[in-house]
Phi, psi and omega in degrees: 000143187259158195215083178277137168237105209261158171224162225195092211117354193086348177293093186273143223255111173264176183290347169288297181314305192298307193308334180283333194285319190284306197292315190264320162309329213276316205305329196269322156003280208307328163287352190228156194269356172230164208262097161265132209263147169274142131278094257205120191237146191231110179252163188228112180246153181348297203228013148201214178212140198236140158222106183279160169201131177268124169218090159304131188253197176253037191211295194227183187224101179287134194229128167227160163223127214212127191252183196171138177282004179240127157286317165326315175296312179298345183295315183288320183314326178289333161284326177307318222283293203308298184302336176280330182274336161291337184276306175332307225261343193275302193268354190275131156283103177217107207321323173312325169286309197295313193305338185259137213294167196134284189310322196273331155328301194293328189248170171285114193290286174340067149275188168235046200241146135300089189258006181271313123349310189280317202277345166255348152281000166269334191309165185239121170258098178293113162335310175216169194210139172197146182250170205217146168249129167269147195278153161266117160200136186317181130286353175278345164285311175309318194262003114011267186296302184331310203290301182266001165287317207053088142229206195264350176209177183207139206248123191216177174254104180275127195282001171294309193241018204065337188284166163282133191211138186258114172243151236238123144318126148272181173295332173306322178113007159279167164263161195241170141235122180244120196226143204246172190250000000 
């Protein structure tokens, strides 16, 4: 696995850090049957350290983002994030994917995972299931409605274009529209 590691933030990349980032991604190698690049974005804020990683495949793009008052610490969290997502993604059924050429490729049948164990702690069950009627509503009616339901996102008819459309809290605390075609 190829591993670039960027800073970010006033953060400059020491050769300990690329080497601890690179030593621990080399760890994850081992699930996939192609040579992947990691991409490691490492920031540095007043009162913690956020570390991201991209490990683009040729099917899906695995993301983990994981803050910590340590970097060495986020680093490792970030590989638990990344490997429970590999394990997801190796073992979860979902016909749809599998189904696409590729998929049973991408990963290695040789591990040392308990994956029958893994696939029933994993199963994915939806917690509630609920229908909707959708509203004709701009977006600004929409991120509206949001504020005042308070949840994190809201599912609408955007009355411009017709479409179903989300609009969304970012983390920041502004709003997003996720508009479908």
């Amino acid at each position: 696995m190829n591993v670039e590691v960027r800073g970010k933030n006033g953060f400059t990349i020491t050769p300990a850090i690329e080497k601890y980032a690179d030593e621990k991604l080399q760890k994850i190698d081992h699930y996939f049957n192609q040579n992947l690049t990691a991409h490691v974005l490492c920031k540095v804020y007043n009162d913690h350290h956020k570390v991201e990683v991209t490990l683009p495949t040729k099917l899906f793009t695995m993301r983990a983002e994981v803050e910590n008052e340590d970097m060495y610490a986020a680093i490792d969290l970030m590989i638990d994030k990344l490997e429970a997502q590999i394990r997801k993604h190796k073992t979860k059924i979902n016909a749809s994917l599998q189904k696409r050429e590729g998929f049973k490729e991408l990963f290695k049948e040789n591990s040392d995972v308990d994956f029958k164990a893994l696939e029933k702690e994993l199963a994915f069950s939806p917690v509630k299931t609920k229908e909707i009627t959708l509203e004709s509503l701009t977006p600004d009616e929409a991120i509206s409605a949001l504020e005042v339901i308070d949840h994190d996102f809201y599912i609408f008819k955007d009355a411009t274009t017709q479409t179903v459309s989300v609009a969304y809290t970012r983390k920041d605390g502004s709003y997003g529209i996720i508009k479908t075609q």
